[in-house]
PyMOL Python script that loads the backbone (N, CA, C, O; Angstrom):
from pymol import cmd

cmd.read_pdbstr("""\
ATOM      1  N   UNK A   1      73.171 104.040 118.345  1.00  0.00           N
ATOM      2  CA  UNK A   1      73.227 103.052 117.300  1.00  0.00           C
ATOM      3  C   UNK A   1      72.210 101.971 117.588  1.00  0.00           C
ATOM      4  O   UNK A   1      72.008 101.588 118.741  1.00  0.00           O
ATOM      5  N   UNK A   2      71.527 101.447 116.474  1.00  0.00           N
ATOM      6  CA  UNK A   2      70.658 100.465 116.845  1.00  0.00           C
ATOM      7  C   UNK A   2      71.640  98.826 116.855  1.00  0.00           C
ATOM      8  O   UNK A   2      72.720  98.423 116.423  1.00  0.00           O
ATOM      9  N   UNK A   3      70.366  98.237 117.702  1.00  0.00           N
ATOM     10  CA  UNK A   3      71.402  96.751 117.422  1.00  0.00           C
ATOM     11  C   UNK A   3      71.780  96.291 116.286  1.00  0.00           C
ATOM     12  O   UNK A   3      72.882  95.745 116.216  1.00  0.00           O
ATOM     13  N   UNK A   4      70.999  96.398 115.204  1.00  0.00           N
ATOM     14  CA  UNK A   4      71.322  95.673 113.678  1.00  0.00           C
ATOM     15  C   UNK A   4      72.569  96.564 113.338  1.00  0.00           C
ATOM     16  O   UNK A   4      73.589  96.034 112.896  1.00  0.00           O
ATOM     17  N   UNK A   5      72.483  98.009 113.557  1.00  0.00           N
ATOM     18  CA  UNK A   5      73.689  98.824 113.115  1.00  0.00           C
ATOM     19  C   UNK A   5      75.184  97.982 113.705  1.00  0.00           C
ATOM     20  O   UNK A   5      76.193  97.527 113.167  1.00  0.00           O
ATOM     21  N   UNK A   6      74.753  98.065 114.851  1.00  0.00           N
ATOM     22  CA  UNK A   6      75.864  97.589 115.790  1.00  0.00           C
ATOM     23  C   UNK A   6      76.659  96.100 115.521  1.00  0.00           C
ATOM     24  O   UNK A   6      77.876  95.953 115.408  1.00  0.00           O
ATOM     25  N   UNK A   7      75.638  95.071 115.453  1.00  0.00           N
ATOM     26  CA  UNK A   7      76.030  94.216 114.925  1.00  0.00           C
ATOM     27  C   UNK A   7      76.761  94.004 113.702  1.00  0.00           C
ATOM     28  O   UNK A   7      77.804  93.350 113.699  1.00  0.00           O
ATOM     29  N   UNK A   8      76.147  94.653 112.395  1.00  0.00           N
ATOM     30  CA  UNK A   8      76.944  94.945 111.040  1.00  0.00           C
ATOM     31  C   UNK A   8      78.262  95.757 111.558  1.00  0.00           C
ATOM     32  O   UNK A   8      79.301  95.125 111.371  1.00  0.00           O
ATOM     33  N   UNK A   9      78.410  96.933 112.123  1.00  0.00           N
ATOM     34  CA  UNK A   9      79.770  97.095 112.672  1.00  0.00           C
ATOM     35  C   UNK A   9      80.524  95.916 113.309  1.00  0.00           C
ATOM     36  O   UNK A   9      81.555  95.535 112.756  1.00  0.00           O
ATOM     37  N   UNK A  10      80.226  95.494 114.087  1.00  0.00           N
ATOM     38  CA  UNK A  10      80.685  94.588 114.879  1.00  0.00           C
ATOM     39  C   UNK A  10      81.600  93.437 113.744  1.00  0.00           C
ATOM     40  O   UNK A  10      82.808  93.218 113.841  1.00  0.00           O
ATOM     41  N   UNK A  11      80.655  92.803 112.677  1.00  0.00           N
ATOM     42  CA  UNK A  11      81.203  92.150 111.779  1.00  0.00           C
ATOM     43  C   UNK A  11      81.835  92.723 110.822  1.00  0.00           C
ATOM     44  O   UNK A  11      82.539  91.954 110.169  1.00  0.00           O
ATOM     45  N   UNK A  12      81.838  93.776 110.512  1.00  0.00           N
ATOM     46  CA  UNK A  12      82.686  94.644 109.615  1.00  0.00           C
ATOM     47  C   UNK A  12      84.036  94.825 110.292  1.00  0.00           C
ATOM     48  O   UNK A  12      84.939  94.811 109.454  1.00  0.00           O
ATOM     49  N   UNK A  13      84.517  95.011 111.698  1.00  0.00           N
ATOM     50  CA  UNK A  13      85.433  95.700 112.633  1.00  0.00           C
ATOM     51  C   UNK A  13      86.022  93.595 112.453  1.00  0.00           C
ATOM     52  O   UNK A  13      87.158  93.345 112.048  1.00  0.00           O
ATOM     53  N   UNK A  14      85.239  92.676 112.749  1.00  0.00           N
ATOM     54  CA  UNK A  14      86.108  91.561 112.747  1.00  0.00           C
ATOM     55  C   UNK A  14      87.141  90.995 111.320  1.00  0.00           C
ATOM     56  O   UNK A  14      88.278  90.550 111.161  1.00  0.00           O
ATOM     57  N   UNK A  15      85.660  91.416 110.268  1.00  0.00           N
ATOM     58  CA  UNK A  15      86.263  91.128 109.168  1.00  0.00           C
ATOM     59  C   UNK A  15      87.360  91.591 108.336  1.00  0.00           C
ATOM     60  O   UNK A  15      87.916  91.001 107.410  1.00  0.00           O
ATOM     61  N   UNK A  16      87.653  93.153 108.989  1.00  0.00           N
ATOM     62  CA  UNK A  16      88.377  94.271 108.576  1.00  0.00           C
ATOM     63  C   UNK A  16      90.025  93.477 109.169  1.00  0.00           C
ATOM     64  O   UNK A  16      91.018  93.144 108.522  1.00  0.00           O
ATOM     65  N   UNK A  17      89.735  93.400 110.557  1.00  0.00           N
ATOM     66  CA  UNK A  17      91.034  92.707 111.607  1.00  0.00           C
ATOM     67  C   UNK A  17      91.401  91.621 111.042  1.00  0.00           C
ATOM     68  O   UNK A  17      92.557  91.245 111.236  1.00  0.00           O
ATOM     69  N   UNK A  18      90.494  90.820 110.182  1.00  0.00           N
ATOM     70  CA  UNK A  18      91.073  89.603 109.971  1.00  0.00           C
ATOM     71  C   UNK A  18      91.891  89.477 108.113  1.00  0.00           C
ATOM     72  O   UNK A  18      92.387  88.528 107.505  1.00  0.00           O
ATOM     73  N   UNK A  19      91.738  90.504 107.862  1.00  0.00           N
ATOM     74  CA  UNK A  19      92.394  90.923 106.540  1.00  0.00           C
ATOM     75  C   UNK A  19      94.479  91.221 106.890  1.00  0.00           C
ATOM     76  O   UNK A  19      95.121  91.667 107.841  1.00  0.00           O
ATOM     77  N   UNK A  20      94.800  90.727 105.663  1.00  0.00           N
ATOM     78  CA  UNK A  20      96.666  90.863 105.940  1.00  0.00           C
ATOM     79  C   UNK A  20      96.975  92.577 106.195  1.00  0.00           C
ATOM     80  O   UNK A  20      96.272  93.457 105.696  1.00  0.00           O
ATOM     81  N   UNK A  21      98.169  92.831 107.072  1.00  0.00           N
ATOM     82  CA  UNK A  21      98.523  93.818 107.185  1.00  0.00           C
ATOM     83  C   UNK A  21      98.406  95.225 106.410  1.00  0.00           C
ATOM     84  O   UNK A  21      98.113  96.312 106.908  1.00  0.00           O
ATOM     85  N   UNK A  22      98.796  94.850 104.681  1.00  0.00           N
ATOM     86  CA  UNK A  22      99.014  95.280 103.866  1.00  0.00           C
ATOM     87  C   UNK A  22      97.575  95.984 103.530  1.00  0.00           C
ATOM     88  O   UNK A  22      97.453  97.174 103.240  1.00  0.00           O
ATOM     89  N   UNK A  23      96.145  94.715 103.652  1.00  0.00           N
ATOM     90  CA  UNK A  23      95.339  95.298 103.201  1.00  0.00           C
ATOM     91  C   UNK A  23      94.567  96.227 104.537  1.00  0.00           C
ATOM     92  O   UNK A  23      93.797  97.180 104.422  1.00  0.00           O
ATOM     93  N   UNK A  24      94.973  95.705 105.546  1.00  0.00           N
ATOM     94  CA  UNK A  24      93.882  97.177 106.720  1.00  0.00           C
ATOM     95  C   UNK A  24      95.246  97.876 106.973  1.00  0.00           C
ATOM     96  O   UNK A  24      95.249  97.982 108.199  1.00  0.00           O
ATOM     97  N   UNK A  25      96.091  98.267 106.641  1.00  0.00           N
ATOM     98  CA  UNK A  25      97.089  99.479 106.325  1.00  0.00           C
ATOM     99  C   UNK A  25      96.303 100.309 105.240  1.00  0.00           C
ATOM    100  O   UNK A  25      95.942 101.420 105.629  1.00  0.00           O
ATOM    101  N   UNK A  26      95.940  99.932 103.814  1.00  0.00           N
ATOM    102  CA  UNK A  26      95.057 100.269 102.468  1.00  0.00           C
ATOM    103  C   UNK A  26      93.519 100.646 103.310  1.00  0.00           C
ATOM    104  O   UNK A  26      93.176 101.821 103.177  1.00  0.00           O
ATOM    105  N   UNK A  27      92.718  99.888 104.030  1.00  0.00           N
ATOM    106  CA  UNK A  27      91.949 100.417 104.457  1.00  0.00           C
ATOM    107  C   UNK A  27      91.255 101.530 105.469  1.00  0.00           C
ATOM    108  O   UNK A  27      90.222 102.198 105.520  1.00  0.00           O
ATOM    109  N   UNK A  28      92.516 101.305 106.277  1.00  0.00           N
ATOM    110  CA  UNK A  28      93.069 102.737 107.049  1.00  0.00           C
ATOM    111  C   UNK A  28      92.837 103.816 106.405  1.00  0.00           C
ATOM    112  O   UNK A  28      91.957 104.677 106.376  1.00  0.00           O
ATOM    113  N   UNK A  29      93.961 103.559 105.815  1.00  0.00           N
ATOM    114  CA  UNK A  29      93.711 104.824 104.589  1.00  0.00           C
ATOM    115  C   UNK A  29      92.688 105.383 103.966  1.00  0.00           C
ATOM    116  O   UNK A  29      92.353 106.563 103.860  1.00  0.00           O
ATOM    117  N   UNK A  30      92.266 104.475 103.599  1.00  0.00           N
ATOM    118  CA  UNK A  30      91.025 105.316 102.936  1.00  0.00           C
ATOM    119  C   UNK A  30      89.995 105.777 103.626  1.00  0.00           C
ATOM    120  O   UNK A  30      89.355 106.775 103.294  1.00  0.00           O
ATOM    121  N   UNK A  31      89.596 104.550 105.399  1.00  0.00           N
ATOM    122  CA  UNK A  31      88.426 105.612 105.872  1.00  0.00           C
ATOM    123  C   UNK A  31      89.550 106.777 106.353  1.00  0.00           C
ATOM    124  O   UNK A  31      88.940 107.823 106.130  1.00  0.00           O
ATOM    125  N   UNK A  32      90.833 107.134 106.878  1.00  0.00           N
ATOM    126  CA  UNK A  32      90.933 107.964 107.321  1.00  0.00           C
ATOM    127  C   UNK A  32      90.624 109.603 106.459  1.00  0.00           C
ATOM    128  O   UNK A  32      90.143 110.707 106.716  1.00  0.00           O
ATOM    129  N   UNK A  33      91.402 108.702 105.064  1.00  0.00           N
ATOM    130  CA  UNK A  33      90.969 109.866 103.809  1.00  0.00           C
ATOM    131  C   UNK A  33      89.065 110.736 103.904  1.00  0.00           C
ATOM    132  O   UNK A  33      88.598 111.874 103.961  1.00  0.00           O
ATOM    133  N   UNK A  34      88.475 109.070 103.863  1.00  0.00           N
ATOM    134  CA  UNK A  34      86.961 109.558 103.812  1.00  0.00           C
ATOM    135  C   UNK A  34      86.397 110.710 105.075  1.00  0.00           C
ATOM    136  O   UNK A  34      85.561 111.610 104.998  1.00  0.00           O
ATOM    137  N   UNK A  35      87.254 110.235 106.240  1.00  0.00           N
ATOM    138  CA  UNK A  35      86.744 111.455 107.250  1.00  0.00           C
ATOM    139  C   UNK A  35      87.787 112.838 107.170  1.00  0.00           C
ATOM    140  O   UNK A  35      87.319 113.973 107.084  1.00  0.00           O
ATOM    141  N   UNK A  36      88.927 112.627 107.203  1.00  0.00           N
ATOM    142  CA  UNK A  36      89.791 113.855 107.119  1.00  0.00           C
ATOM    143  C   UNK A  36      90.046 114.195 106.093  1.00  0.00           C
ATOM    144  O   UNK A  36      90.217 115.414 106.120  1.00  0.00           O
ATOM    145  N   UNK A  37      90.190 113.768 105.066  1.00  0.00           N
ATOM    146  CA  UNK A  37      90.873 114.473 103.526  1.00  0.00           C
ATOM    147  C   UNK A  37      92.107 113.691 103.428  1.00  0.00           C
ATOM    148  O   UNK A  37      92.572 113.007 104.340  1.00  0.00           O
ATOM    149  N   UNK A  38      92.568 113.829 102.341  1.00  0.00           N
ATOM    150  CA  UNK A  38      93.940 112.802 102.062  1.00  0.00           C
ATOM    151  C   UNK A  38      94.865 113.076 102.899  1.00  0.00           C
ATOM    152  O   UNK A  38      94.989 114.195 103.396  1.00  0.00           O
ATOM    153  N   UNK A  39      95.803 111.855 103.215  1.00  0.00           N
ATOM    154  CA  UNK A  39      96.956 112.373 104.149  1.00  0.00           C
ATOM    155  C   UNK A  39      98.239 112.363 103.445  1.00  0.00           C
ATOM    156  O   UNK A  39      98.531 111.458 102.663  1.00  0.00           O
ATOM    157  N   UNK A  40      98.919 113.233 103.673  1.00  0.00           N
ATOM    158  CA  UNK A  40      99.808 113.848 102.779  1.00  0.00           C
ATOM    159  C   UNK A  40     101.500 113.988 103.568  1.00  0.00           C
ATOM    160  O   UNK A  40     102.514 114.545 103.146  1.00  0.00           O
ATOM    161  N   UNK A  41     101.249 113.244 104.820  1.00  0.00           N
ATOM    162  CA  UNK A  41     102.512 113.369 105.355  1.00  0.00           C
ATOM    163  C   UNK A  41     103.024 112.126 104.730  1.00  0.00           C
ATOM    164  O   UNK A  41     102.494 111.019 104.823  1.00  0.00           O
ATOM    165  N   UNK A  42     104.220 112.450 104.017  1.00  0.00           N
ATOM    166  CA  UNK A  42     105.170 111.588 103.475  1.00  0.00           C
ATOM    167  C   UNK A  42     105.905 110.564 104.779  1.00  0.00           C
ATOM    168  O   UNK A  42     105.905 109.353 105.000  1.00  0.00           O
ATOM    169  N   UNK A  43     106.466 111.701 105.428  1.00  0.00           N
ATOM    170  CA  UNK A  43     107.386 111.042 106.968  1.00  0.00           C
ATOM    171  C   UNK A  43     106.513 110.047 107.275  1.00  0.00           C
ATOM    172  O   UNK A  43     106.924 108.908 107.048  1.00  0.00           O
ATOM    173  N   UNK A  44     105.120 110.195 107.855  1.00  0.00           N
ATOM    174  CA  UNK A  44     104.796 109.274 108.635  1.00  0.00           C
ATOM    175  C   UNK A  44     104.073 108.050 107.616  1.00  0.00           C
ATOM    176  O   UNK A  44     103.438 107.099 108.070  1.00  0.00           O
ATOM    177  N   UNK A  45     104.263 108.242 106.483  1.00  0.00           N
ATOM    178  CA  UNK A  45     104.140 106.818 105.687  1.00  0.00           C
ATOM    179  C   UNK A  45     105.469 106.374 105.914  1.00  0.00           C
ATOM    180  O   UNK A  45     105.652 105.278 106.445  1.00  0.00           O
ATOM    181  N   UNK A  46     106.491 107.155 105.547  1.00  0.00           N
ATOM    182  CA  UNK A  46     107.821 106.424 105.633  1.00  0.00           C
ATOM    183  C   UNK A  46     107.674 105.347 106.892  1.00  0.00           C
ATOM    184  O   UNK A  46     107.691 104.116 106.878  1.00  0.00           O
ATOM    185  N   UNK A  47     107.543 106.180 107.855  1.00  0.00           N
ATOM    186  CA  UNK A  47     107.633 105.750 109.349  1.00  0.00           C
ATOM    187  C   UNK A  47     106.902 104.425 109.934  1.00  0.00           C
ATOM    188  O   UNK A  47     107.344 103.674 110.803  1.00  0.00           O
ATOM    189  N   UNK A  48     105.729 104.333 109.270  1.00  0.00           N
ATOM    190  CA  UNK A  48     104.706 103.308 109.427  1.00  0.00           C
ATOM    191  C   UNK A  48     105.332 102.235 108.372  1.00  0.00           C
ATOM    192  O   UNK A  48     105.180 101.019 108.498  1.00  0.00           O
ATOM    193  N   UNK A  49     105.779 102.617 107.720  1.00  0.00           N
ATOM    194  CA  UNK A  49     106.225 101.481 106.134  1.00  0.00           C
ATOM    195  C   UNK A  49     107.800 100.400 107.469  1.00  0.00           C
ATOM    196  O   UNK A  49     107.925  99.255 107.903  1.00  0.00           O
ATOM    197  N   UNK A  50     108.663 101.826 107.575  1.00  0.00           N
ATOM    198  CA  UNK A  50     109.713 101.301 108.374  1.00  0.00           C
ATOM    199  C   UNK A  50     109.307  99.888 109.689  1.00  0.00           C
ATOM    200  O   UNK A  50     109.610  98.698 109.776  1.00  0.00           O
ATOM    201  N   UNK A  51     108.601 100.721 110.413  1.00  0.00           N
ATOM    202  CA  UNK A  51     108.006 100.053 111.607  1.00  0.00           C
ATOM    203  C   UNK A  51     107.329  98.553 111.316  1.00  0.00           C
ATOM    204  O   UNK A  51     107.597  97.481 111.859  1.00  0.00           O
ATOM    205  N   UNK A  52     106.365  98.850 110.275  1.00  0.00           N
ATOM    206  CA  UNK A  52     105.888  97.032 109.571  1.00  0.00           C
ATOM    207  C   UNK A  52     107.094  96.492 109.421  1.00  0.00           C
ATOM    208  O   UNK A  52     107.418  95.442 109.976  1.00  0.00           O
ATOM    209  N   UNK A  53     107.922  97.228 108.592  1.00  0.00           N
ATOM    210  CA  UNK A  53     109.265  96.074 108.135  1.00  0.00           C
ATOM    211  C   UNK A  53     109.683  95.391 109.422  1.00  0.00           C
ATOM    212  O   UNK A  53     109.419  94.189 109.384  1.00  0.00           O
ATOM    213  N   UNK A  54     110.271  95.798 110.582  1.00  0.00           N
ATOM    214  CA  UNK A  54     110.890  95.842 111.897  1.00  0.00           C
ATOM    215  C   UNK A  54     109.978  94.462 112.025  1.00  0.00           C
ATOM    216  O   UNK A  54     110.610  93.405 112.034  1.00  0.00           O
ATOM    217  N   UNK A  55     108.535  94.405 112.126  1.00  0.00           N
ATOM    218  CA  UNK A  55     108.000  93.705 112.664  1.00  0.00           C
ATOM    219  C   UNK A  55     107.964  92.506 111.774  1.00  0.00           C
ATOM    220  O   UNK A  55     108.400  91.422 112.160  1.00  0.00           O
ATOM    221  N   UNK A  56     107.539  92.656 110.789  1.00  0.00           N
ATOM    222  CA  UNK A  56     107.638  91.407 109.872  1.00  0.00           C
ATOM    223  C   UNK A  56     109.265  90.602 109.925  1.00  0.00           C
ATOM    224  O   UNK A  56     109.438  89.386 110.004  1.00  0.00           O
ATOM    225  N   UNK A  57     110.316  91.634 109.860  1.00  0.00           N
ATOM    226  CA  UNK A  57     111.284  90.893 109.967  1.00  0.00           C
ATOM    227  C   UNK A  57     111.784  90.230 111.446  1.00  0.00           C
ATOM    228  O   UNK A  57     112.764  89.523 111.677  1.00  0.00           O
ATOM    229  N   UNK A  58     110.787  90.706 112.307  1.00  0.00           N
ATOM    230  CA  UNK A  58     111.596  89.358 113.596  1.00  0.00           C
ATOM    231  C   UNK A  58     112.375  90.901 114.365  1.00  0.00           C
ATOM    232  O   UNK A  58     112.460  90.606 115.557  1.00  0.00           O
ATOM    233  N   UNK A  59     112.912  92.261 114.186  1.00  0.00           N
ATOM    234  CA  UNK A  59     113.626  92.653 114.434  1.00  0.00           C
ATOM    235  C   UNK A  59     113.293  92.929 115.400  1.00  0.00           C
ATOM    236  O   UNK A  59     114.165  92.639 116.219  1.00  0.00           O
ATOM    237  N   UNK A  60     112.209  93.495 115.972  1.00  0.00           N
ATOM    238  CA  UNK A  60     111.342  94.000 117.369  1.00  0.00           C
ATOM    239  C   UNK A  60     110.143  93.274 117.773  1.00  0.00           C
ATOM    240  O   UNK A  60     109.794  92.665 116.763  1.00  0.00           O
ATOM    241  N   UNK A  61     109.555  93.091 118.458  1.00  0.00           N
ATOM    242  CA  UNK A  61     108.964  91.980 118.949  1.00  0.00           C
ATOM    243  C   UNK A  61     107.771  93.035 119.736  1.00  0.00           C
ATOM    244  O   UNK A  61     107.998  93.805 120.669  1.00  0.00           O
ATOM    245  N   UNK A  62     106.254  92.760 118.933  1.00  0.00           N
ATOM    246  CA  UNK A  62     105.550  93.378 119.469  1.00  0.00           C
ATOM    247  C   UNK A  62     104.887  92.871 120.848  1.00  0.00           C
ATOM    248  O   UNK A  62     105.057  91.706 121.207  1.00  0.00           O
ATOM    249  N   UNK A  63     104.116  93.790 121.619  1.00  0.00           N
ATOM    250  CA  UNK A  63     103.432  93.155 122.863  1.00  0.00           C
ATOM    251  C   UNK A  63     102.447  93.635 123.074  1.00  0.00           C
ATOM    252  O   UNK A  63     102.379  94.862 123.001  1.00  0.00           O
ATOM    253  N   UNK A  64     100.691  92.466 123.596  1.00  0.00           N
ATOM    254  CA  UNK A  64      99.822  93.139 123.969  1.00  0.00           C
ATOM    255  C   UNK A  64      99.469  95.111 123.909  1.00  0.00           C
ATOM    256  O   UNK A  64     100.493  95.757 124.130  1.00  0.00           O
ATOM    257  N   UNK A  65      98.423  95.820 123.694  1.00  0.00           N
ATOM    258  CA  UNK A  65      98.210  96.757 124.017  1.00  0.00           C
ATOM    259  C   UNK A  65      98.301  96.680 125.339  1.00  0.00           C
ATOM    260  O   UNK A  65      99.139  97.470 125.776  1.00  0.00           O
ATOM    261  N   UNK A  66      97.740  96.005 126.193  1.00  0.00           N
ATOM    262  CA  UNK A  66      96.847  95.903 127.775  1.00  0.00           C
ATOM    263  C   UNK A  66      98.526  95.558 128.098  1.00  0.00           C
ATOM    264  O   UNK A  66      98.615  96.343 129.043  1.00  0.00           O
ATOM    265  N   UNK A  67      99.571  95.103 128.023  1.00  0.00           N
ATOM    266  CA  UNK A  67     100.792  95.446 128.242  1.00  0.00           C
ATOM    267  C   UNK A  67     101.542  96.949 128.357  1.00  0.00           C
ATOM    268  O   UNK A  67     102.057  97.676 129.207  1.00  0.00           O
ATOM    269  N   UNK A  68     101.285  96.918 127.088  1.00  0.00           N
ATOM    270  CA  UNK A  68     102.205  98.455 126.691  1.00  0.00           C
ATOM    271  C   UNK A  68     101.229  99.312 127.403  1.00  0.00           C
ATOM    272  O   UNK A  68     101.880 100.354 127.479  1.00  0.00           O
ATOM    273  N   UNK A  69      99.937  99.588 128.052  1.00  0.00           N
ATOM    274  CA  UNK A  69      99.460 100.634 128.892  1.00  0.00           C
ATOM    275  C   UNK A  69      99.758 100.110 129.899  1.00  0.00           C
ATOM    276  O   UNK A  69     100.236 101.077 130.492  1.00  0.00           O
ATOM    277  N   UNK A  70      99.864  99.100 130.721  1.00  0.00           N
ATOM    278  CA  UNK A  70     100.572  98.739 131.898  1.00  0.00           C
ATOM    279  C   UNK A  70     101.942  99.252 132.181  1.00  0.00           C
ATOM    280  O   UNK A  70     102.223  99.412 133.369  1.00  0.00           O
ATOM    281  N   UNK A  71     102.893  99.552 131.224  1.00  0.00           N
ATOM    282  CA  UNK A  71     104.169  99.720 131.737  1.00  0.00           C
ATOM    283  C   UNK A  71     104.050 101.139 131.439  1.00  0.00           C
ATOM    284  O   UNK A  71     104.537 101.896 132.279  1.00  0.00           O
ATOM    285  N   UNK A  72     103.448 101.702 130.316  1.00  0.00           N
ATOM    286  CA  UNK A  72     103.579 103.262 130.637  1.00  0.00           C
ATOM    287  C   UNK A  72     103.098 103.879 131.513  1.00  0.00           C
ATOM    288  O   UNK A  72     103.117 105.107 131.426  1.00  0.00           O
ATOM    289  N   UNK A  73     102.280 103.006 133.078  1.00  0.00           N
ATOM    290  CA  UNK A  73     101.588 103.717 133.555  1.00  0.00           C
ATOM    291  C   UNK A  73     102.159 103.987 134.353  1.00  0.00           C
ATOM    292  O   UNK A  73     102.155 105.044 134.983  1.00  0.00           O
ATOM    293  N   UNK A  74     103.149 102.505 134.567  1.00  0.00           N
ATOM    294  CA  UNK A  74     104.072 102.374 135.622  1.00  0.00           C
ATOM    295  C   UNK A  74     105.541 103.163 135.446  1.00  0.00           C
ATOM    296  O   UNK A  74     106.082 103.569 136.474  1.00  0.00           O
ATOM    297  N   UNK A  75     105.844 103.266 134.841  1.00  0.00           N
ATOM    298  CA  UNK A  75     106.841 104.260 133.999  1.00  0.00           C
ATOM    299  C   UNK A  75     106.782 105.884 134.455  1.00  0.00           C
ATOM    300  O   UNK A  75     107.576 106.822 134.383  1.00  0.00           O
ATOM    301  N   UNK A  76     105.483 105.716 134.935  1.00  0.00           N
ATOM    302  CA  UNK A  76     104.986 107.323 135.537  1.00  0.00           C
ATOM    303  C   UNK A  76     105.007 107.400 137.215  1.00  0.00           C
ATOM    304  O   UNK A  76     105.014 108.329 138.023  1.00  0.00           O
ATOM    305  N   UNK A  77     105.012 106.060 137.304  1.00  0.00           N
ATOM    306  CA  UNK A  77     104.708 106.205 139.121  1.00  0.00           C
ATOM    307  C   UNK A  77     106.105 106.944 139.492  1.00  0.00           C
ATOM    308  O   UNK A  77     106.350 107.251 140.659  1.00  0.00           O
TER     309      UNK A  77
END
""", "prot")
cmd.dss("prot")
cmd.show_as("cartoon", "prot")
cmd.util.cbc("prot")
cmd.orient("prot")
């Protein structure tokens, strides 16, 4: 990748993160559509729909990535 490429990614990947849930959930979607073809599993929309709720409502309490690979690593020792 050249630097100008890189950079326009770079600001695309911030600007994308800094959009509400709802809309890089919608954008997900569609690049995933644009590289794989539509996704058609019902369950795991359910599943992803469920899981936002959990979080928006206070019910589960998310943590760091650089967390959650810390304890699964340790989880293995």
């Amino acid at each position: 990748m050249s630097t100008s490429t890189t950079l326009s990614f770079d600001t695309l990947t911030t600007q994308a993160l800094s959009l509400p849930p709802e809309q890089r959930m919608e954008l997900a979607e569609r690049l995933w559509t644009s590289v794989e073809g539509p996704l058609e599993d019902e369950a795991l929309f359910a599943e992803i729909e469920r899981r936002e709720a959990e979080i928006e409502s206070g019910a589960v309490k998310t943590i760091p990535y650089e967390q959650a690979m810390r304890e699964i690593r340790d989880s293995q020792k």
